[in-house]
N, C-alpha and C positions, 0 to 999 in steps of 0.2 A: 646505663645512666640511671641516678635515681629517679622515682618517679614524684617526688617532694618539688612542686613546682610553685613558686613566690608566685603568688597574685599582684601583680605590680602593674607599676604604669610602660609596660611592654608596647613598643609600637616598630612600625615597619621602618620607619622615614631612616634616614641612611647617610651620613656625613655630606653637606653641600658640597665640599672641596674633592670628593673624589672624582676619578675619572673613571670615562667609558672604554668597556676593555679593547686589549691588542685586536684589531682585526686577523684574520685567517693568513698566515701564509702561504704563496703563491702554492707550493707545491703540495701542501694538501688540498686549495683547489683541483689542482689537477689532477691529482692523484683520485679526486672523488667523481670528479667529471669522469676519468676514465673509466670508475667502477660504475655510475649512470644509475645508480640506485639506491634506496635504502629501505628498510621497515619498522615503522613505528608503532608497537603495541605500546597503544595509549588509554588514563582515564579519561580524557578532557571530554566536553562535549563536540561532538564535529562540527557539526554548522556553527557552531559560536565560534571555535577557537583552530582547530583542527584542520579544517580545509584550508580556510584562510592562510595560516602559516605554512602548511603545504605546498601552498599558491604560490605565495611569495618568494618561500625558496628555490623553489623550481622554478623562476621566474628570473632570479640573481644568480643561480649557478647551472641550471640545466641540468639538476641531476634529479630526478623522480621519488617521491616518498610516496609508498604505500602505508596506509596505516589500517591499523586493527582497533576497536574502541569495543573496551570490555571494564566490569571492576576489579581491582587488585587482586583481589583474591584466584579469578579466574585467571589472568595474566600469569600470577604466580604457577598455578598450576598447568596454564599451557605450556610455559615456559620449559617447567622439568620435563613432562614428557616426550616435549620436541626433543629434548637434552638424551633421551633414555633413548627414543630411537634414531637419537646420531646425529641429528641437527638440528640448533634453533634457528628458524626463520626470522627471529626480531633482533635489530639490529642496535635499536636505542626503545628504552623501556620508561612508563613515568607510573608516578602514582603516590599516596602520602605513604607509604610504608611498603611499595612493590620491591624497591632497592634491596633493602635491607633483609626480607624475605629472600631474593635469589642472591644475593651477595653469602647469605646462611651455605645456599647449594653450592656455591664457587662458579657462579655465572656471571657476575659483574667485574669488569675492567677499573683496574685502580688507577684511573684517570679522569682529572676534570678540567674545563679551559682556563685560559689564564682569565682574571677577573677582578674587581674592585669591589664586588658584594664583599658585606657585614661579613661578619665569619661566622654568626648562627645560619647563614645560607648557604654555607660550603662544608661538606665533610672535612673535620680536620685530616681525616684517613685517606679522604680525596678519591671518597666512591659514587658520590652523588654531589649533584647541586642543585639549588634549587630552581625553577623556571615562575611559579604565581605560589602566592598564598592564599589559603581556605577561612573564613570563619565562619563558624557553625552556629545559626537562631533559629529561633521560629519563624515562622512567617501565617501570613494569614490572611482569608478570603475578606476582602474591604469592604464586599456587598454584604457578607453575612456579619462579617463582625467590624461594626463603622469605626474607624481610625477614634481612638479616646477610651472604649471600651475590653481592647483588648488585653491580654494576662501581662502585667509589666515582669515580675518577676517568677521566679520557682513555686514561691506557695501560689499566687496566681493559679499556676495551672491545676492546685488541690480544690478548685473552687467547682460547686456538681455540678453549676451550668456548662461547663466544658466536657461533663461525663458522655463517653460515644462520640465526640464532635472533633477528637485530633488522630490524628496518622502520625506514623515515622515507616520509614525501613528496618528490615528486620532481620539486614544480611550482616555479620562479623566486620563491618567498616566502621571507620571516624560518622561520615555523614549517616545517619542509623542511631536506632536504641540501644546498641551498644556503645556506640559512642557516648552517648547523650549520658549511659551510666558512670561513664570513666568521667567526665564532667565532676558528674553528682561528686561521687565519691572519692575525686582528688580534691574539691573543692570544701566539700560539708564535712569531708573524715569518714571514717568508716562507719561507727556508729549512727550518726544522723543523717549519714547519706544511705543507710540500707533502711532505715526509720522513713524515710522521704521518698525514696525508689517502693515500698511496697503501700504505704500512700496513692503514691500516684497510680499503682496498679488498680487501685478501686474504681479507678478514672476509664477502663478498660479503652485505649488507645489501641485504636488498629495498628495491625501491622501485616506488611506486605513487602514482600520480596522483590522489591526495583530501587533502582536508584534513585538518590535526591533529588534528584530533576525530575521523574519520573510523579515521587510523594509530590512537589509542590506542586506537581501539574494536574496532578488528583484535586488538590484546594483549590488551584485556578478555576476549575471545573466546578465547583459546588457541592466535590463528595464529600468532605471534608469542610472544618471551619480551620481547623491551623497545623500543619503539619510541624514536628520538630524535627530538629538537627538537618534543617535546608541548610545551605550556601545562600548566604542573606545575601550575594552579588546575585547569582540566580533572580531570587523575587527585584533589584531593584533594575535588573535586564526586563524583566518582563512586565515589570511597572510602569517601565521608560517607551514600550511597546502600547501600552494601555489598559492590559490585563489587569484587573481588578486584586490586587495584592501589594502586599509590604513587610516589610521583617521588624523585627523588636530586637533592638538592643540588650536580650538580656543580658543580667553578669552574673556571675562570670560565663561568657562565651568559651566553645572552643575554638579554637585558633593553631591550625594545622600546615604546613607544609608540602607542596606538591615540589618533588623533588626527579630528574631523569638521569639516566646513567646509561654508561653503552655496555652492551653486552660484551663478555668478555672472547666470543668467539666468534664476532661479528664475519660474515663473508663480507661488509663492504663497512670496512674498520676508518675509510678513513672519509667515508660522506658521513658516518654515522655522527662521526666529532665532527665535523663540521655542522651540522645540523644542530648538534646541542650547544655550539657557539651560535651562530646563529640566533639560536632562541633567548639564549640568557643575554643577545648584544641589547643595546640599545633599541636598535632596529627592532628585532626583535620582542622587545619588551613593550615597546610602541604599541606593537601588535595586541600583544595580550592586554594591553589597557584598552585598546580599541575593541576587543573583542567582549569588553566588562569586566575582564577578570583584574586580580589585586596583583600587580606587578614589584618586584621586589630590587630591579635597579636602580642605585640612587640617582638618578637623573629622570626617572618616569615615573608619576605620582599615577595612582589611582583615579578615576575617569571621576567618581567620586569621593572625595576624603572620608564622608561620612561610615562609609563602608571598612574604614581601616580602625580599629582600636585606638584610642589615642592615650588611654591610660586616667585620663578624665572622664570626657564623657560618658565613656565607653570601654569597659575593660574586656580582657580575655585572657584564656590560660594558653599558653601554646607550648605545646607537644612537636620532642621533635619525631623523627619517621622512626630511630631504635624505641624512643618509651612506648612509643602506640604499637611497634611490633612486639615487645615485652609484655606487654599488658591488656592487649586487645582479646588473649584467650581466656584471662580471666574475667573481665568486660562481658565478652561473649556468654560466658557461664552464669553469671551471675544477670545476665537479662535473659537468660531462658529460664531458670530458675525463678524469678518472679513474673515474667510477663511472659509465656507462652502456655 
C-alpha cells in the first residue's frame, strides 16, 4: 500500500446500526475446552489489559491462556526461531505490524472471525484483525511543566528550553523515534521533514531502549520533562491514577492499529480462534475499554472520547500494520542517521 496518507478528519466511531458479531459455535467451544489451552505472545501491557482478559476467558470457557508480553520485534523473531527448530509455542500473536512481519515467513493462518467492524479493521486478505487502536503524543511531567506551558505543536519542541529535558525510545517501533520520524516525514514531505528532524536533533533527546510505557514512566519520575511518541491512553491511565502527567494533542498524531492473528500451526487451532473472537466480541471490547485502551467495536466507545481523534479537534495520520511494516526500515535508518 502506498504510503501517501490524506491527513483528514479520520476517526474510529463506526456505523450506529451495526451489530455485534455471531457468537462462538458450540463445537468450537468444545473443541477448545477439550484442547484446555492456548498462548499468547502478546504487546499489550499485562496488568492493564492482559491478565484481565485472560481472566475473563478462562472464567467463560475454562480453557487457560498463557501469555508472553514482549515488543514486536522480539515476537517476530521469537517466532521464526521456534519455527526453525520445529515448533512455535504461540498460538495467537498481536502487535501494530507483528502480523504482517510473520505472515512475510508463512506463519499466519488466513483466518478471521465473523464481525461487523469498519473494514479498515479487518484484513481484506483476512490475516488479521484488529483488537484496540494506538495513538502516538507527547506527554509530559505536570509538576515540571504546569499544564499551559507546554510544547503545543512540532516547532514547539525546536524551542532551547526543552534542550536535554525530552526522551523517546529508541527501538525500530511505531511508539519510538522512529516512529515519531515516519510522522515527521509523511506529514511535512521529505524535504522539511529531514530540515525539522536534524533541527530537533540539536535538541539532543534521550534515548533509550524500553518501551513506551517504560519512556513515560521515566517522565512520571522526574527524569525527564516530556517523553514523545507515548500512547496518550498510557498518560491519561495514569493521570486518572494521580500521577502527575497528561498528553498533547499534537497534529498530526500517529494513529496506529494493534492488530492479532492465529498462527498458522497452532497445537490448539481451535481455543486460539476462539480467543480472538472473544476479544474483538463486544464483551470483550468492554474489557479493553475498561482496561483504558481505545477499543475499535461499534457499540464500545472509548472510556474517554477525548482520547480518539475526531478529525476536528484533534487529528491523526493512521498507518495501517503493511505501511509501518514497509517503512519502518527506512524510519529506522534515517533516525540512526540523525539521532544516535
Amino acid at each position: 500500500m502506498s504510503l501517501k496518507i490524506i491527513l483528514a478528519a479520520l476517526t474510529l466511531g463506526l456505523s450506529a446500526g451495526a451489530t455485534s458479531a455471531l457468537a462462538a459455535d458450540q463445537a468450537t467451544i468444545d473443541a477448545a475446552r477439550k484442547e484446555g489451552e492456548l498462548t499468547w505472545y502478546t504487546t499489550e501491557i499485562v496488568n492493564q489489559h492482559v491478565r484481565p482478559a485472560a481472566a475473563a476467558f478462562e472464567k467463560k470457557y475454562g480453557v487457560k491462556v498463557n501469555y508472553d508480553r514482549a515488543n514486536p520485534t522480539y515476537i517476530e523473531l521469537r517466532v521464526i526461531t521456534e519455527a526453525n527448530a520445529g515448533k512455535i509455542q504461540a498460538d495467537v500473536v498481536d502487535g501494530t505490524a507483528t502480523s504482517v512481519m510473520l505472515r512475510r515467513e508463512g506463519h499466519i493462518l488466513q483466518w478471521v472471525p465473523e464481525n461487523n467492524f469498519d473494514k479498515q479493521f479487518v484484513d481484506p486478505e483476512g490475516y488479521w484483525i484488529t483488537t484496540n487502536a494506538y495513538v502516538l503524543t507527547p506527554g509530559f511531567n505536570t509538576e515540571l511543566v504546569p499544564k499551559g506551558t507546554e510544547p503545543r505543536n512540532y516547532q514547539d519542541l525546536l524551542d532551547p528550553k526543552w534542550k536535554g529535558k525530552m526522551v523517546w525510545n529508541a527501538t525500530p517501533v511505531t511508539s519510538a523515534g522512529p516512529g515519531f520520524v515516519g510522522t515527521v516525514l509523511t506529514s511535512m514531505g521529505e524535504e522539511k521533514g529531514m530540515a525539522y528532524l536534524r533541527a530537533l536533533a540539536k535538541q539532543n533527546v534521550a534515548a533509550v531502549s524500553s518501551s513506551g510505557r517504560q519512556v513515560l514512566d521515566q517522565v512520571i519520575a522526574g527524569e525527564y520533562s516530556i517523553a514523545l511518541q507515548i500512547f496518550n491512553n498510557h498518560a491519561w491511565i495514569s493521570a486518572q491514577k494521580g500521577a502527575p502527567v497528561s498528553w498533547i494533542p499534537m497534529e498530526p498524531s500517529l494513529g496506529v492499529l494493534s492488530v492479532m492473528s492465529v498462527v498458522k500451526t497452532s497445537a490448539h487451532m481451535n481455543a486460539a480462534k476462539l480467543f480472538v473472537e472473544f476479544l474483538t466480541s463486544e464483551e470483550g471490547q468492554i474489557l479493553m475499554r475498561d482496561a483504558g485502551e481505545l477499543p475499535v467495536h461499534p457499540k464500545v466507545p472509548p472510556a474517554d472520547p477525548t482520547l480518539r481523534p475526531d478529525g476536528v479537534h484533534f487529528k491523526a495520520l493512521f498507518l495501517s500494520p503493511e505501511q509501518i511494516d514497509k517503512s519502518m526500515p527506512s524510519w529506522a535508518k534515517t533516525f540512526n542517521e540523525i539521532f544516535r
